[in-house]
C-alpha positions in Angstrom: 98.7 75.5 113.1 97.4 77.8 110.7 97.3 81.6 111.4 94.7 83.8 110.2 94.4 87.5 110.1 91.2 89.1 110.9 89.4 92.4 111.9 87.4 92.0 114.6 88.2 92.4 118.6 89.9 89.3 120.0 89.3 88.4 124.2 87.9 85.7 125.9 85.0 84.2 124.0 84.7 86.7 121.2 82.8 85.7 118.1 84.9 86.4 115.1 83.8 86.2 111.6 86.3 86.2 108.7 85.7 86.6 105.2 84.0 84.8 103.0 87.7 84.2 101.4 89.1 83.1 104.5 85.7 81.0 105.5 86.3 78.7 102.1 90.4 78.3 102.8 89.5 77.0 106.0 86.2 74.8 105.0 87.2 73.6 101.4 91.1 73.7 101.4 92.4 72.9 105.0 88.8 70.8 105.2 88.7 72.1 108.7 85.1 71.3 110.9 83.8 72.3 114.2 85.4 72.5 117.2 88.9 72.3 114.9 91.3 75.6 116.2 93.8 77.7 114.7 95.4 80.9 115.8 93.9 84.7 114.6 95.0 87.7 115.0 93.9 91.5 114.3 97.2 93.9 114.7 96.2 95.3 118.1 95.1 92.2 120.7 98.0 89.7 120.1 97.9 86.2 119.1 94.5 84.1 120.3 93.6 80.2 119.8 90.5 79.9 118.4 87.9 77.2 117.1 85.7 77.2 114.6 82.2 77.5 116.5 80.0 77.3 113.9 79.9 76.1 109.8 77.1 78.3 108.1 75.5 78.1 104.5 78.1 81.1 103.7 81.3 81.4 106.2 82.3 80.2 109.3 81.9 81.5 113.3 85.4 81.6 115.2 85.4 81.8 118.7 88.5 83.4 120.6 89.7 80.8 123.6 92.5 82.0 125.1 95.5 84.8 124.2 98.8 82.7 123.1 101.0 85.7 122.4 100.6 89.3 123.5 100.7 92.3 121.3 104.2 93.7 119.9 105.2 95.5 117.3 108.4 95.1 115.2 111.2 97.9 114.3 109.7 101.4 113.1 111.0 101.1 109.8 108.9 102.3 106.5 110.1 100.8 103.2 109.2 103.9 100.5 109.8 102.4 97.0 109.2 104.3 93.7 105.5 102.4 91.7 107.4 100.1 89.2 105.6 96.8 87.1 102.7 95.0 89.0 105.0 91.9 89.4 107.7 93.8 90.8 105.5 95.8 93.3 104.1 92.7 94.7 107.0 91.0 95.3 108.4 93.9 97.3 104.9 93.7 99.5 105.3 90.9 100.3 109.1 90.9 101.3 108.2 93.6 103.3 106.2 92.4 105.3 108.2 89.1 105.7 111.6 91.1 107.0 109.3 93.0 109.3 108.9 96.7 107.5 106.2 98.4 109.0 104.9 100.3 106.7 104.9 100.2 102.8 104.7 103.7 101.2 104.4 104.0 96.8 105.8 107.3 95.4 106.0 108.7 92.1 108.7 110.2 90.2 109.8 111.9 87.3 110.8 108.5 86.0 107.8 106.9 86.9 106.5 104.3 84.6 103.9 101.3 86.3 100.9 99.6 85.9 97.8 100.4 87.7 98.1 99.6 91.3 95.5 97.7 93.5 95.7 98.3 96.8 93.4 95.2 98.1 95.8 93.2 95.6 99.1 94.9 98.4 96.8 94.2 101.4 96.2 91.0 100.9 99.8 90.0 99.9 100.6 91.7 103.1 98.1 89.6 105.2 98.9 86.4 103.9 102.7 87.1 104.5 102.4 88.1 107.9 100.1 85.0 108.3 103.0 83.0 107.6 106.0 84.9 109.0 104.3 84.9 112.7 103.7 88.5 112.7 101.3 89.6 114.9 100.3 92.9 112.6 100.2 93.8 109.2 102.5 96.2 107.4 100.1 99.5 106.7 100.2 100.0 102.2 99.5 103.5 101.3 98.2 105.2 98.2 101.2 106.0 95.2 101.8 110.0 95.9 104.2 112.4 94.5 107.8 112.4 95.9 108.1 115.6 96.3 104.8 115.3 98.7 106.4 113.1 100.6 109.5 114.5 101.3 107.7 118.2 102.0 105.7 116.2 104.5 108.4 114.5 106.2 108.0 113.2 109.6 110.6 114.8 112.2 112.6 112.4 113.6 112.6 109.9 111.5 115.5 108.7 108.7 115.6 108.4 105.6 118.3 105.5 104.3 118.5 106.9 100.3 119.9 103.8 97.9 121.2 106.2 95.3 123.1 104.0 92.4 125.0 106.6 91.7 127.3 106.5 95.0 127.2 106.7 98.6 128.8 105.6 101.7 128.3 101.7 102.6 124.9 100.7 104.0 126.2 99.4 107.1 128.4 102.2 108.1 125.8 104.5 107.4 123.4 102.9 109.2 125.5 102.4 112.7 127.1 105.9 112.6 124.2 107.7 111.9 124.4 110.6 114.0 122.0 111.0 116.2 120.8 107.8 116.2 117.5 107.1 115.1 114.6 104.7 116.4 112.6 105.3 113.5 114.0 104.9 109.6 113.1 104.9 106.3 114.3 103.2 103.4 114.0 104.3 100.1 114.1 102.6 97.0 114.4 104.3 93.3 112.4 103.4 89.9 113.5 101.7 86.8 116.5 103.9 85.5 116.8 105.5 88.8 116.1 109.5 89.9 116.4 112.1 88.0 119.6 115.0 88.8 117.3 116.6 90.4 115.6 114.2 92.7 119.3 112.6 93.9 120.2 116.3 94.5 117.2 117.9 96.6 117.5 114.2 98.7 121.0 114.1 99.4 120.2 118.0 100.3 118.3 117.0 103.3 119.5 116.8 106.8 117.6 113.3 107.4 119.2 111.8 104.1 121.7 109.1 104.6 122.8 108.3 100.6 123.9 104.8 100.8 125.5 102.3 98.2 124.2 98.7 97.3 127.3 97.8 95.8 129.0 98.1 92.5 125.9 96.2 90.4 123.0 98.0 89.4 119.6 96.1 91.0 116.2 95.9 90.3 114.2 97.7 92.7 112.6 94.5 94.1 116.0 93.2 94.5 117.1 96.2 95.9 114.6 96.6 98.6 115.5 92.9 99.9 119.0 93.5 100.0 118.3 97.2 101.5 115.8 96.1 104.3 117.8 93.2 104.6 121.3 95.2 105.6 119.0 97.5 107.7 117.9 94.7 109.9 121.3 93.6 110.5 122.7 96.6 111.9 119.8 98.3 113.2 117.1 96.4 113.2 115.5 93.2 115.4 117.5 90.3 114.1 119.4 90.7 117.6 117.0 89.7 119.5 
């Protein structure tokens, strides 16, 4: 059945418009009519069945029926990657969202070097991915800021997993003896030609940093951020349940 994200409050008869976007997949690609359902959902009310109540000159009329799936939320964990080609940053949205990351943070470094990033270009890879991959929220993309921002501004208690390609301990035993053990992480991936000395230094400075290896070959950073969330999710993360 197809899923659709939307914005408005979901409970027992809500009218729910979706974009104008979302009316003409449903009208003129899935040639959908009244009284067909699907399931919606808006990040905070869980997963509803719903029918199309009404087919208007521009959009459609949804109407919430009955709540299939409550509302959860995945693993804490906030994939931080370094603004690299417009390709590249897309893909990593999307994987993201698809292996559950919560949040997708854009930082710039010394080695910076990107295109121009769209943010409703992020968003709506992030929708459509957690449309597909039965989410039942939407991974949060924030603004490109400084690293050192970030990193002044870091939230106690959480992690930070640093994939540093010049050398660290393996992912996985960095990840399960982490000490104390954290509920909420971080990962963080590097730009083209990696950190700068002084970057690698002030992170594996920090008492949140865990400096982990990918392995002996030198990744892309979309590569690296599957293979990084990936490894977090088997040791730490919800694939056990």
């Amino acid at each position: 059945m197809i899923r659709l994200y939307v914005t408005g409050d979901l409970s027992p008869g809500a009218a729910v418009a979706p974009t104008l976007d979302q009316s003409r997949y449903l009208t003129q690609v899935m040639r959908l009519k009244a009284g067909d359902e699907l399931l919606v959902f808006n990040g905070r009310d869980g997963e509803w069945r719903a029918s199309i109540a009404e087919v208007l000159k521009k959009g459609v009329i949804l109407r919430a029926e009955a709540q299939t799936r409550p509302q959860t939320l995945g693993p804490d964990l906030e994939l931080i990657v370094a603004v690299v080609r417009k390709a590249r940053v897309e893909t990593i949205v999307e994987k993201a969202a698809e292996l559950g990351a919560r949040r997708v943070r854009l930082v710039l470094t010394k080695r910076t070097n990107a295109d121009r990033i769209r943010l409703d270009r992020l968003d709506a890879i992030a929708e459509e991915a957690a449309e597909q991959t039965g989410r039942l929220d939407v991974p949060r993309i924030d603004d490109p800021i400084k690293l050192d921002a970030l990193l002044t501004d870091w939230e106690a208690g959480r992690r930070l997993m640093f994939c540093d390609e010049t050398g660290g301990a393996p992912a996985i035993r960095a990840l399960t003896q982490a000490s104390p053990p954290a509920a909420k992480w971080a990962i963080l991936i590097g730009p083209e030609g990696g950190f700068s000395p002084e970057e690698g230094e002030r992170l594996r400075a920090l008492p949140f940093t865990a400096a982990v290896s990918l392995g002996p070959r030198i990744l892309r950073a979309d590569t690296a951020a599957i293979a990084a969330m990936t490894l977090w999710q088997a040791a730490v993360g919800d694939w056990d349940r």
